[in-house]
Chimera marker file (.cmm) of the C-alpha trace (Angstrom):
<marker_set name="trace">
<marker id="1" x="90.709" y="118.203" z="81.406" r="1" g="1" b="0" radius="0.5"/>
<marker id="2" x="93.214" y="115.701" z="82.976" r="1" g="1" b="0" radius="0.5"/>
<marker id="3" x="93.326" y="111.949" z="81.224" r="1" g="1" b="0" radius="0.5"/>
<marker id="4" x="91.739" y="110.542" z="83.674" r="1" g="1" b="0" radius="0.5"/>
<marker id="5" x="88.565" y="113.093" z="83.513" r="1" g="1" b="0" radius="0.5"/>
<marker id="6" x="88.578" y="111.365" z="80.057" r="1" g="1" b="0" radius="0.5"/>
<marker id="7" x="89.286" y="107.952" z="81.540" r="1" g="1" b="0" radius="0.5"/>
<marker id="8" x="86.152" y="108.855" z="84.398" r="1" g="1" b="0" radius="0.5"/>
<marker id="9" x="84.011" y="110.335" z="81.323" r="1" g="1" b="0" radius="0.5"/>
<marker id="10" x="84.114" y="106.910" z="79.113" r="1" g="1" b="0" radius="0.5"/>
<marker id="11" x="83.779" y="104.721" z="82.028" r="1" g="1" b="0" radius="0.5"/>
<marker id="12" x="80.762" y="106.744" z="83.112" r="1" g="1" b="0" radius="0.5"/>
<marker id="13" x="79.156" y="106.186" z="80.089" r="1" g="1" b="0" radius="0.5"/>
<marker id="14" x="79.117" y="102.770" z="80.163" r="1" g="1" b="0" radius="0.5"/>
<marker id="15" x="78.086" y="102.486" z="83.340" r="1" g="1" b="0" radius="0.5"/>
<marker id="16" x="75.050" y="104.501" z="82.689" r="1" g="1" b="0" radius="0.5"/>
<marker id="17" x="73.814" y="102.286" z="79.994" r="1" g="1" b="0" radius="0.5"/>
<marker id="18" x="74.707" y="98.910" z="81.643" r="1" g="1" b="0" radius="0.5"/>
<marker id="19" x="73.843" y="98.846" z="85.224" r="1" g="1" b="0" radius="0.5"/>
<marker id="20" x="70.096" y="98.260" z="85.206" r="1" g="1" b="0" radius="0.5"/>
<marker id="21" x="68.784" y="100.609" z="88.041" r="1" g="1" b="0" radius="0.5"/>
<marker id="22" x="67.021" y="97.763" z="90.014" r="1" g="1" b="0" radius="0.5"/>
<marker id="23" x="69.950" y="95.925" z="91.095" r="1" g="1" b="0" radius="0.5"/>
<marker id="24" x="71.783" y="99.478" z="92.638" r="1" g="1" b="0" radius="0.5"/>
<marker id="25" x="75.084" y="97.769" z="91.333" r="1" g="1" b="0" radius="0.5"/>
<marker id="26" x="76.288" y="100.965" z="89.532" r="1" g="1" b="0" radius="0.5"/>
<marker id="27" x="79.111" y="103.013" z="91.304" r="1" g="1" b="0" radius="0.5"/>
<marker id="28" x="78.148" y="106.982" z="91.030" r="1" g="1" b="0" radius="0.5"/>
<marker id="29" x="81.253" y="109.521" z="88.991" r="1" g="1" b="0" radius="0.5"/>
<marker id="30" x="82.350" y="110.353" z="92.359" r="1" g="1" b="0" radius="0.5"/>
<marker id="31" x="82.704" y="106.949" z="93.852" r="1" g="1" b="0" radius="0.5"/>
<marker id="32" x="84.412" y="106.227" z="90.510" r="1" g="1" b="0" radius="0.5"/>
<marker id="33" x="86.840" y="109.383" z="90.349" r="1" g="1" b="0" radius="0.5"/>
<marker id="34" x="87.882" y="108.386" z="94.117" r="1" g="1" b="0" radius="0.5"/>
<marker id="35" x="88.747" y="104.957" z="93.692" r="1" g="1" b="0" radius="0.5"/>
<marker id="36" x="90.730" y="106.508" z="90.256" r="1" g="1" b="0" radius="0.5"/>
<marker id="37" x="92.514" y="108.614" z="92.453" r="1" g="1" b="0" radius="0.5"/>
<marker id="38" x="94.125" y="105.722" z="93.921" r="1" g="1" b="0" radius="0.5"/>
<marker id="39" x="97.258" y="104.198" z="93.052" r="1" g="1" b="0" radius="0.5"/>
<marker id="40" x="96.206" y="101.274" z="93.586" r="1" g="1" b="0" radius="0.5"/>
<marker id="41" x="92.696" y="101.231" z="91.425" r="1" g="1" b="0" radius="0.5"/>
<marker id="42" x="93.380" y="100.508" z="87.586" r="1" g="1" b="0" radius="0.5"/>
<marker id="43" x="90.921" y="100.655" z="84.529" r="1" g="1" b="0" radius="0.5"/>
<marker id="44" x="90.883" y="99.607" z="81.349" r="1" g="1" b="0" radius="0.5"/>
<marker id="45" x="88.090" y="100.889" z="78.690" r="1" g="1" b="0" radius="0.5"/>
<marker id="46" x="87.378" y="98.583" z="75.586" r="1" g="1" b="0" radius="0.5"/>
<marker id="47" x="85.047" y="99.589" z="72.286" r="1" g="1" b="0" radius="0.5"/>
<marker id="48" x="82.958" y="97.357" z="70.702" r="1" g="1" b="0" radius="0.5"/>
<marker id="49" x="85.634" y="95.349" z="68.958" r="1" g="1" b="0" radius="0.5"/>
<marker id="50" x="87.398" y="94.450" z="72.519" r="1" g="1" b="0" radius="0.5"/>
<marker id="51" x="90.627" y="96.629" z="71.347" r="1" g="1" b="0" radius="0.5"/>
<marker id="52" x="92.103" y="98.693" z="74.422" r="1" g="1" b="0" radius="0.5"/>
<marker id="53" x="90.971" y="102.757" z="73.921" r="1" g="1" b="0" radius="0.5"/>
<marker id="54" x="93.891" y="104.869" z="75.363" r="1" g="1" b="0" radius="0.5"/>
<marker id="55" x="93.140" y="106.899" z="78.915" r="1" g="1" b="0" radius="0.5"/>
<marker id="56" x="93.895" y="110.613" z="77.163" r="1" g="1" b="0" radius="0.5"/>
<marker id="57" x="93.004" y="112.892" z="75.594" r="1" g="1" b="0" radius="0.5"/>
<marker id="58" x="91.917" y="112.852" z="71.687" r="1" g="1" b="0" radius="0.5"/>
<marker id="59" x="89.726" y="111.078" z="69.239" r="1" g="1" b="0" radius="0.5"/>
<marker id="60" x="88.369" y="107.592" z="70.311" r="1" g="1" b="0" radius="0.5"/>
<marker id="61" x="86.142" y="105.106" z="69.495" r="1" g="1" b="0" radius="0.5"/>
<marker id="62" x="83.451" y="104.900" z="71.543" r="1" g="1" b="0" radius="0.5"/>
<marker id="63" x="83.238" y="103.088" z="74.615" r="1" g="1" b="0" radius="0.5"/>
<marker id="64" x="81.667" y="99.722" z="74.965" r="1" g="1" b="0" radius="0.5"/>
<marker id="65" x="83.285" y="98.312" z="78.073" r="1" g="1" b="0" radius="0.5"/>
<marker id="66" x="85.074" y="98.653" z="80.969" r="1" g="1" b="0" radius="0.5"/>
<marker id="67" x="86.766" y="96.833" z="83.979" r="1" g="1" b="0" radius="0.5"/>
<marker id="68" x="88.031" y="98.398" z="87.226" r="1" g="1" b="0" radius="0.5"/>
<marker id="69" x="90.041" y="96.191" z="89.606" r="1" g="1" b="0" radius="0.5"/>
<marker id="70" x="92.439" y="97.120" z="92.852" r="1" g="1" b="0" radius="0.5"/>
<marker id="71" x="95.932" y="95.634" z="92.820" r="1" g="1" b="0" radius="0.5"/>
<marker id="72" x="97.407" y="94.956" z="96.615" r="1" g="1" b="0" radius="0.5"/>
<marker id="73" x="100.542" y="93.310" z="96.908" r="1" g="1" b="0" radius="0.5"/>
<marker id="74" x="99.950" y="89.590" z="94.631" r="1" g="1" b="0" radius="0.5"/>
<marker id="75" x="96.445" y="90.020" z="94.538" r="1" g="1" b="0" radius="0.5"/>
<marker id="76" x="94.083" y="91.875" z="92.380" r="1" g="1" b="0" radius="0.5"/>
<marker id="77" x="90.153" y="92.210" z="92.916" r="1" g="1" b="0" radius="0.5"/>
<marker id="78" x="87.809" y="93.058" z="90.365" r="1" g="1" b="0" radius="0.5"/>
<marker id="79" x="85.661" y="95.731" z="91.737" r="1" g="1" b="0" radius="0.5"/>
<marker id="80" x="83.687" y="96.564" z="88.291" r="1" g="1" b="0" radius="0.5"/>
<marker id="81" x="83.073" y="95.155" z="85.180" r="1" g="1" b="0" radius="0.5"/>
<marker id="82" x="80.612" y="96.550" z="82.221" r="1" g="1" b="0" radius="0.5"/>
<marker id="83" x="79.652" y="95.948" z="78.760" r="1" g="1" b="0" radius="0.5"/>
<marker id="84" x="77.132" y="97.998" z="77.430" r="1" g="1" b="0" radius="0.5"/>
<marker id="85" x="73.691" y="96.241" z="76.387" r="1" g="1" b="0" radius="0.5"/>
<marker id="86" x="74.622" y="96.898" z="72.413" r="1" g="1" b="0" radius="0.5"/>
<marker id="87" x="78.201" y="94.894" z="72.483" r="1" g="1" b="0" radius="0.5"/>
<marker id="88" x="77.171" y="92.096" z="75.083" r="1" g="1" b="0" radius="0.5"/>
<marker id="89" x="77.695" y="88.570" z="73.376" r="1" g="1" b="0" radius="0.5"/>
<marker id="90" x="79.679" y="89.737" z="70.967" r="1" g="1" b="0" radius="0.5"/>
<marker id="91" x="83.347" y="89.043" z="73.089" r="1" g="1" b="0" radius="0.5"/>
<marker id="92" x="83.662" y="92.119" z="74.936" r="1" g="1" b="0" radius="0.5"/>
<marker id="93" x="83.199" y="90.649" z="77.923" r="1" g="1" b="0" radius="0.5"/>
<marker id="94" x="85.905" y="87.883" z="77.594" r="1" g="1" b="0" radius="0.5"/>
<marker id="95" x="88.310" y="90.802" z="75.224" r="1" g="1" b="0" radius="0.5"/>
<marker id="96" x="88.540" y="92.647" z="78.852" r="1" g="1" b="0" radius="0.5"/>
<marker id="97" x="89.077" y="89.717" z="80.940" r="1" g="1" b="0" radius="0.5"/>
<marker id="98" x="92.241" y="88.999" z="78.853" r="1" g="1" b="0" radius="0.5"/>
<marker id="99" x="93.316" y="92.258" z="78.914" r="1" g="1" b="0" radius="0.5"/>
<marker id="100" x="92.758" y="92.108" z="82.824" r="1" g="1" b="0" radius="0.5"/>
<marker id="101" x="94.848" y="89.203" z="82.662" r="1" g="1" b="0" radius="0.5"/>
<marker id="102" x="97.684" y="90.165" z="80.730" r="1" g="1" b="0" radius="0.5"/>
<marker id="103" x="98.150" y="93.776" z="82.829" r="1" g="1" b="0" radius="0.5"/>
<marker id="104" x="97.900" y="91.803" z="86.116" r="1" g="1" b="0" radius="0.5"/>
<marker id="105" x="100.227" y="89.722" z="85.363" r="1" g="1" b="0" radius="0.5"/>
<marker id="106" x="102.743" y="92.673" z="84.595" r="1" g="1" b="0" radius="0.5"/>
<marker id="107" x="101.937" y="93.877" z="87.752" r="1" g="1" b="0" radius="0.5"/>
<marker id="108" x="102.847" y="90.539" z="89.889" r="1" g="1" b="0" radius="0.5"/>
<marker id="109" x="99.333" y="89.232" z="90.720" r="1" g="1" b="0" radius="0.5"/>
<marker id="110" x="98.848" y="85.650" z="91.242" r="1" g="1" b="0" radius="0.5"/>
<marker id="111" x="95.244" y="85.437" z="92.033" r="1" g="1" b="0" radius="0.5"/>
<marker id="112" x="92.302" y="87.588" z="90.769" r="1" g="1" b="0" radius="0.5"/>
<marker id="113" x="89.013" y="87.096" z="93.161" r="1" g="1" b="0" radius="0.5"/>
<marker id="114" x="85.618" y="88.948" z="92.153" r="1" g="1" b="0" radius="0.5"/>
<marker id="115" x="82.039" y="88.872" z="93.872" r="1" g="1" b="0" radius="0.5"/>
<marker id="116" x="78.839" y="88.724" z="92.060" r="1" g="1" b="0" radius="0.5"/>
<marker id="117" x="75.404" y="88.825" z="92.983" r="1" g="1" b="0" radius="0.5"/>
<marker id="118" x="73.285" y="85.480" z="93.065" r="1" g="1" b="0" radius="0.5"/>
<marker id="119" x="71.834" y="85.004" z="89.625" r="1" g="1" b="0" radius="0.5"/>
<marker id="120" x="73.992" y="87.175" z="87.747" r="1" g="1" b="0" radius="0.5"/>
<marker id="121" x="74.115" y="85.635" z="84.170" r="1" g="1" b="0" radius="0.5"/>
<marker id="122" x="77.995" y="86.854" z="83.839" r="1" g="1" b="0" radius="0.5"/>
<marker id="123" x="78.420" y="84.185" z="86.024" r="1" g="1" b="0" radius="0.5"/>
<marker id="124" x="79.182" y="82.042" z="82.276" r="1" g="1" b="0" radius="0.5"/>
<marker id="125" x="81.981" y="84.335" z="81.297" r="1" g="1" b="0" radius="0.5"/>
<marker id="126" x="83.242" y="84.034" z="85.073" r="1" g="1" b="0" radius="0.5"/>
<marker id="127" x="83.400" y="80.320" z="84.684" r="1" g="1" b="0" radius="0.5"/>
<marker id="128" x="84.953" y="79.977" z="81.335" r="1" g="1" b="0" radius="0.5"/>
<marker id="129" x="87.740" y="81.882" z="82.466" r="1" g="1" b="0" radius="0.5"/>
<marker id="130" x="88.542" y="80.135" z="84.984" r="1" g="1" b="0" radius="0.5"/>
<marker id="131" x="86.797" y="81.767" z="88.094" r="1" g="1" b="0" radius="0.5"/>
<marker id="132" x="85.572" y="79.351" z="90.872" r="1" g="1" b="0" radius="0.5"/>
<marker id="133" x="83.301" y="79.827" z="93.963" r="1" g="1" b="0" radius="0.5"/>
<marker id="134" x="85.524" y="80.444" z="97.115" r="1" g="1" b="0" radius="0.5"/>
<marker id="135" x="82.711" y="81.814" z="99.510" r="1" g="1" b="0" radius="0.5"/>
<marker id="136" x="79.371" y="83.368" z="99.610" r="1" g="1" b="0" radius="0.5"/>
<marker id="137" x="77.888" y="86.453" z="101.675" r="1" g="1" b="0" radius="0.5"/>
<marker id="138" x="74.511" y="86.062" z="102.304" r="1" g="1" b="0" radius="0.5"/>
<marker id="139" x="71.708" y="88.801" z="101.844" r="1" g="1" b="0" radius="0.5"/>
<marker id="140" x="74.544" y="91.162" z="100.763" r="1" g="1" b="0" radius="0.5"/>
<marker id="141" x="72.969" y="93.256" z="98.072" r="1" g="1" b="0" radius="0.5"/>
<marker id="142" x="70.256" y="95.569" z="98.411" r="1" g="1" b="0" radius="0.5"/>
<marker id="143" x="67.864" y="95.826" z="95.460" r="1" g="1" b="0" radius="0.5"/>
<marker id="144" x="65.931" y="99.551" z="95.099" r="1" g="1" b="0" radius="0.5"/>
<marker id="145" x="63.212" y="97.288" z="95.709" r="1" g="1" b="0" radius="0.5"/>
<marker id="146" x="64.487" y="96.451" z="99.505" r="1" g="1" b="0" radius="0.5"/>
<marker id="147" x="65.146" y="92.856" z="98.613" r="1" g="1" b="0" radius="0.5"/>
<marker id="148" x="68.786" y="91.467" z="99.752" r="1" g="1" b="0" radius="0.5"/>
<marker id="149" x="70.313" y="88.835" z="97.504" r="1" g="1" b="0" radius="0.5"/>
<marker id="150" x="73.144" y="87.037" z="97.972" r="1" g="1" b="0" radius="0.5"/>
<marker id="151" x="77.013" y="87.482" z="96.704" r="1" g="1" b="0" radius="0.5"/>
<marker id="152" x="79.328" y="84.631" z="95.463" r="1" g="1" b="0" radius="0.5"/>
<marker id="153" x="82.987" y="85.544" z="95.620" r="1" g="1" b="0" radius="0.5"/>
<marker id="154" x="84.939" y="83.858" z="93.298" r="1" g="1" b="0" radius="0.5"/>
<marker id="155" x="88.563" y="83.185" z="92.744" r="1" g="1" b="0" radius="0.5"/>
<marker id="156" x="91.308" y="82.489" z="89.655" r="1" g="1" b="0" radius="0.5"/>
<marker id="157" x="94.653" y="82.014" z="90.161" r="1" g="1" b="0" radius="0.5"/>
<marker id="158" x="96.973" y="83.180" z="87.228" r="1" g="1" b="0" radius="0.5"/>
<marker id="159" x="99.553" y="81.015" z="85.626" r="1" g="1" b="0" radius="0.5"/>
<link id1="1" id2="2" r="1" g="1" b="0" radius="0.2"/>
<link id1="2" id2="3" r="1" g="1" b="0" radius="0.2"/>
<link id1="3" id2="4" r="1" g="1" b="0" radius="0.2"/>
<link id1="4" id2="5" r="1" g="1" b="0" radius="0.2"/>
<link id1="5" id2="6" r="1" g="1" b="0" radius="0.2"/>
<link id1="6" id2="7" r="1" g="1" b="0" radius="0.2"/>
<link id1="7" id2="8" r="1" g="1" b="0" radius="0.2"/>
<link id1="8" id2="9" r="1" g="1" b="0" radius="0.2"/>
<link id1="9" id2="10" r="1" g="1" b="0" radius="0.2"/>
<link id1="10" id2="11" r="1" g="1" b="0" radius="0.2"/>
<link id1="11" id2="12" r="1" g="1" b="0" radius="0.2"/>
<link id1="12" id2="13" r="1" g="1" b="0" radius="0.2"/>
<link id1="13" id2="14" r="1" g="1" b="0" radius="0.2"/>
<link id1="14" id2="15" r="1" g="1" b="0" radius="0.2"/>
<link id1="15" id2="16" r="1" g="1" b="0" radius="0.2"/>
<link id1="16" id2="17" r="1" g="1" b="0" radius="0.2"/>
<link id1="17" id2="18" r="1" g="1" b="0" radius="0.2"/>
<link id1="18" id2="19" r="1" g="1" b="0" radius="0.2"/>
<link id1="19" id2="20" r="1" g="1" b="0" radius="0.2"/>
<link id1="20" id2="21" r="1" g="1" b="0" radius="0.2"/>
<link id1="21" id2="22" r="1" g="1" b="0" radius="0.2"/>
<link id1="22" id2="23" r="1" g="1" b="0" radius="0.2"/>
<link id1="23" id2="24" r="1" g="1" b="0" radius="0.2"/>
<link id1="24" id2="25" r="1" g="1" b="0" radius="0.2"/>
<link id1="25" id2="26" r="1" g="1" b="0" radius="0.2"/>
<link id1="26" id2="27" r="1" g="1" b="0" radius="0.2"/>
<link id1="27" id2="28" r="1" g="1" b="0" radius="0.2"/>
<link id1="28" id2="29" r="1" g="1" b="0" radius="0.2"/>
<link id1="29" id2="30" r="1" g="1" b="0" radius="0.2"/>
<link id1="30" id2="31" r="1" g="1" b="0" radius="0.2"/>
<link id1="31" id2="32" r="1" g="1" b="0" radius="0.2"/>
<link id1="32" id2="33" r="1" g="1" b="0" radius="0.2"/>
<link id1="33" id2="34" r="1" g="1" b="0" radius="0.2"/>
<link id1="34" id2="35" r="1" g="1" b="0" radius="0.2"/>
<link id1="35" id2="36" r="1" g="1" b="0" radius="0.2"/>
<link id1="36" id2="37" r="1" g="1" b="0" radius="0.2"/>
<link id1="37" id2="38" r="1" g="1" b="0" radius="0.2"/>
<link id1="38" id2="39" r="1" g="1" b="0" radius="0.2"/>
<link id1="39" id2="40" r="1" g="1" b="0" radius="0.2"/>
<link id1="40" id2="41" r="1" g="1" b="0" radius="0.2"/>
<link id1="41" id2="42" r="1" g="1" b="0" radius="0.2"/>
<link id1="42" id2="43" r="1" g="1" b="0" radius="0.2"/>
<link id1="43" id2="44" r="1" g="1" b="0" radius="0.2"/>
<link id1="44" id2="45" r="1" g="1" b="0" radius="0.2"/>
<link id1="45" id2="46" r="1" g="1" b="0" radius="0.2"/>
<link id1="46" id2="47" r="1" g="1" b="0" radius="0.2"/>
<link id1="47" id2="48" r="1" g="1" b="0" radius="0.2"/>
<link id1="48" id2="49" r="1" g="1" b="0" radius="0.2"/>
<link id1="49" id2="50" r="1" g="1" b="0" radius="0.2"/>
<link id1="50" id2="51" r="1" g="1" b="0" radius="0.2"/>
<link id1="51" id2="52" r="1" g="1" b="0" radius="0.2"/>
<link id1="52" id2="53" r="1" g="1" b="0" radius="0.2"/>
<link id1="53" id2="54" r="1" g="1" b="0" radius="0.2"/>
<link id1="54" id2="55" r="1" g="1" b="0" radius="0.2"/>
<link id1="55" id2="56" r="1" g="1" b="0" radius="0.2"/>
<link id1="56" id2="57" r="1" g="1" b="0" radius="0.2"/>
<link id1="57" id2="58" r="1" g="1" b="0" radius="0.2"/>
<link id1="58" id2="59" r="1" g="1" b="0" radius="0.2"/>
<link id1="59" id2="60" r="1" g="1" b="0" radius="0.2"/>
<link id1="60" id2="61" r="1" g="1" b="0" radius="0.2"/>
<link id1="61" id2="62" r="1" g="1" b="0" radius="0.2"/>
<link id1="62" id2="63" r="1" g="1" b="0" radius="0.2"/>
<link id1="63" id2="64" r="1" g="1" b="0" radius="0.2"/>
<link id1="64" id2="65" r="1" g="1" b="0" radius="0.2"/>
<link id1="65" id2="66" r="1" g="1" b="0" radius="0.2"/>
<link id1="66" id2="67" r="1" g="1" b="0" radius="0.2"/>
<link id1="67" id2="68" r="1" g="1" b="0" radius="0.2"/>
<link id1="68" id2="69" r="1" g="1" b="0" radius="0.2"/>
<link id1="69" id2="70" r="1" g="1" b="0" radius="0.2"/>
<link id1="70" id2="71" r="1" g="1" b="0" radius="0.2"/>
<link id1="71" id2="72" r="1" g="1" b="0" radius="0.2"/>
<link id1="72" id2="73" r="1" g="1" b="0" radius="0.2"/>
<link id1="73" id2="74" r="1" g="1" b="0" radius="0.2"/>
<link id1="74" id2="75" r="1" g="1" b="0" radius="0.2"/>
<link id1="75" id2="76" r="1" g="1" b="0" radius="0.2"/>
<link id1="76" id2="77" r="1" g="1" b="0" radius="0.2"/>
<link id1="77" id2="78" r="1" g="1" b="0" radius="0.2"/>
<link id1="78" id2="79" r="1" g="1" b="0" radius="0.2"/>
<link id1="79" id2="80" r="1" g="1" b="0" radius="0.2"/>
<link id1="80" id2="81" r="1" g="1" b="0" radius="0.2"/>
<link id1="81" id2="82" r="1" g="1" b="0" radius="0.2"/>
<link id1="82" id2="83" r="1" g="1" b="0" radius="0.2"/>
<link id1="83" id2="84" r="1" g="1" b="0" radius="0.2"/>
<link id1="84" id2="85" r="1" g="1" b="0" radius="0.2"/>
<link id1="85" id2="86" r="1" g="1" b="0" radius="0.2"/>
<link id1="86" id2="87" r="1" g="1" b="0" radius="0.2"/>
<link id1="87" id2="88" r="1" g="1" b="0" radius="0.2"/>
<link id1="88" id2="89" r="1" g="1" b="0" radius="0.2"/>
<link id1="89" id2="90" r="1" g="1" b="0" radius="0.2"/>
<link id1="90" id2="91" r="1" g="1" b="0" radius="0.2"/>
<link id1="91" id2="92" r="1" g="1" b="0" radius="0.2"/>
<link id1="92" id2="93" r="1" g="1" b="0" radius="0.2"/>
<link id1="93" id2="94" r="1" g="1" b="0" radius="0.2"/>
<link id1="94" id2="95" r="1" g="1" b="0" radius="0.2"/>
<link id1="95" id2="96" r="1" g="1" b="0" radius="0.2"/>
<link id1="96" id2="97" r="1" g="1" b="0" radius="0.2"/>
<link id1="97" id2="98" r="1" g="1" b="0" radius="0.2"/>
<link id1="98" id2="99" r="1" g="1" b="0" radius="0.2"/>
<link id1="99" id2="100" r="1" g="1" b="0" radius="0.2"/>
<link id1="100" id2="101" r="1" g="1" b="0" radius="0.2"/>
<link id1="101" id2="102" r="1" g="1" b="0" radius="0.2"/>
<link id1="102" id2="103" r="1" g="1" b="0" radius="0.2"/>
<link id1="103" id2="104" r="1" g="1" b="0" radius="0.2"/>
<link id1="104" id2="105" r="1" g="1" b="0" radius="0.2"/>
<link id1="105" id2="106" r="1" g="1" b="0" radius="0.2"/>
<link id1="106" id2="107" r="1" g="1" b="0" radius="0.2"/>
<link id1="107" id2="108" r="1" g="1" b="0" radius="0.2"/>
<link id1="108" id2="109" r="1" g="1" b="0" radius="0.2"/>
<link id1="109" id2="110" r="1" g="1" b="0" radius="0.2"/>
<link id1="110" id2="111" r="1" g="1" b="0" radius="0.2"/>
<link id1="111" id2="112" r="1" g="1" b="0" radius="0.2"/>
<link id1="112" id2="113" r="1" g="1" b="0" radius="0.2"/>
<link id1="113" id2="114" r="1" g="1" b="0" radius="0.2"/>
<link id1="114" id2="115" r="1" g="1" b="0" radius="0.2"/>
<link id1="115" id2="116" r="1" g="1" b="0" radius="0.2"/>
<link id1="116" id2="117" r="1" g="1" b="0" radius="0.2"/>
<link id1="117" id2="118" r="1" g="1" b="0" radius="0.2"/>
<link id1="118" id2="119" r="1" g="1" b="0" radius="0.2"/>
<link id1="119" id2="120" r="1" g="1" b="0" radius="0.2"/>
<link id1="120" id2="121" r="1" g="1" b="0" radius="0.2"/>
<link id1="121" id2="122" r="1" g="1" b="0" radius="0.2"/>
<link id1="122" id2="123" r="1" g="1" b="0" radius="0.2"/>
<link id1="123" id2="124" r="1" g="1" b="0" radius="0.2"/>
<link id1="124" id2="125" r="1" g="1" b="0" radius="0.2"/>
<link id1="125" id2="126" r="1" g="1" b="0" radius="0.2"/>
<link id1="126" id2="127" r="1" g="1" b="0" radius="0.2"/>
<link id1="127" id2="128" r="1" g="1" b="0" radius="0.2"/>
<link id1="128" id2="129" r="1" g="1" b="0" radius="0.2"/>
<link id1="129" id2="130" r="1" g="1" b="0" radius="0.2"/>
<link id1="130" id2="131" r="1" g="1" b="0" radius="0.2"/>
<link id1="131" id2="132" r="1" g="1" b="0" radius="0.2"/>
<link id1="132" id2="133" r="1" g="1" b="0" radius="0.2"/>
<link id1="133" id2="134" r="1" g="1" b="0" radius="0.2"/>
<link id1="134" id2="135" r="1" g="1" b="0" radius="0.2"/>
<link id1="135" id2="136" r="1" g="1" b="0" radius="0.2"/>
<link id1="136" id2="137" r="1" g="1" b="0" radius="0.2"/>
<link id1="137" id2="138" r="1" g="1" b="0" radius="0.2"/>
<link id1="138" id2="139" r="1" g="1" b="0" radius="0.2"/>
<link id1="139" id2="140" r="1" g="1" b="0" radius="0.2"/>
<link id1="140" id2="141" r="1" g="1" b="0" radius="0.2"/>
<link id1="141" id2="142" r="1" g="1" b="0" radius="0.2"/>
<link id1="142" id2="143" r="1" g="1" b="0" radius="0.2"/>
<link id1="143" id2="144" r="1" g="1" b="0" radius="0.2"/>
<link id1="144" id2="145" r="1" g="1" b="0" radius="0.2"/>
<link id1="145" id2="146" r="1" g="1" b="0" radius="0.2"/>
<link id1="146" id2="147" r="1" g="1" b="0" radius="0.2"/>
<link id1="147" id2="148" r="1" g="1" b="0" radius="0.2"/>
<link id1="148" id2="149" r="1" g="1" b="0" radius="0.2"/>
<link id1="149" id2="150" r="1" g="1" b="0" radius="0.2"/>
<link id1="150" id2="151" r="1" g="1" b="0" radius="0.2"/>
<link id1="151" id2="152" r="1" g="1" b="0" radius="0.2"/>
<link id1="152" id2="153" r="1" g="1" b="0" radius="0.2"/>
<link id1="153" id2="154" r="1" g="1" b="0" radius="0.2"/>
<link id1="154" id2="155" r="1" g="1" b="0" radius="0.2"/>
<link id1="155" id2="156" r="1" g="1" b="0" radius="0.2"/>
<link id1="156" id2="157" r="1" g="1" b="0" radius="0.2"/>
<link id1="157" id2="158" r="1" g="1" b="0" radius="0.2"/>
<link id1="158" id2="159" r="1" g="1" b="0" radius="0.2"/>
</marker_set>
């Protein structure tokens, strides 16, 4: 196994337990090992206490979080963010946002933007960290259902 068949392996397993299936909002291991493959698609896997796990090989606590973002020249978007339904309210959440913060800084970004769907209740951690509407797509999601909802991109700039 290479580290980031480890890296794919934690990161699937908390997608699998905190997506809920209605919403279609979880990526499938390929889609995830693809955007991995690229240079510019980073990850960062957190257990329940927020602390960073290492991407290799070897014992590790297990996974309770994860966020995947794409870094292009200042900016960095946050294409995926998970906490599984066990460590939610607990400060995994915000322990991975400050992590994203911290790395993107070392990596020159100025402004972090995300998109949500309408009605999302992460919207609260978006908004006390500092993340405010910029734009909105309407009927953008599909539900399993059918029904389209919309998504609110949103926008922090880092100091």
């Amino acid at each position: 196994m290479t580290p980031c068949s480890h890296l794919l392996d934690r990161i699937m397993a908390v997608m699998e337990a905190a997506f809920d299936p209605a919403y279609g909002e979880a990526w499938n291991r390929r889609q995830v090992a693809d955007a991995l493959g690229l240079p510019s698609t980073h990850a960062l896997v957190v257990d329940a206490e927020g602390a960073l796990i290492p991407d290799g090989p070897g014992p590790a606590a297990a996974p309770a979080g994860f966020v995947l973002t794409r870094h292009v020249l200042d900016e960095e978007e946050l294409l995926l963010i998970a906490v599984t339904p066990g460590a939610r309210r607990r400060g995994v959440g915000a322990a991975l946002i400050e992590h994203l913060f911290h790395v993107a800084r070392t990596r020159g970004t100025a402004r972090v933007f995300l998109e949500m769907r309408r009605g999302n209740p992460a919207i609260h951690l978006y908004r006390k960290f500092g993340f405010e509407p910029i734009g909105e797509r309407r009927n953008y999601y599909r539900m399993a259902n059918g029904e389209r909802i919309d998504a609110i991109t949103f926008a922090r700039t880092l100091d």
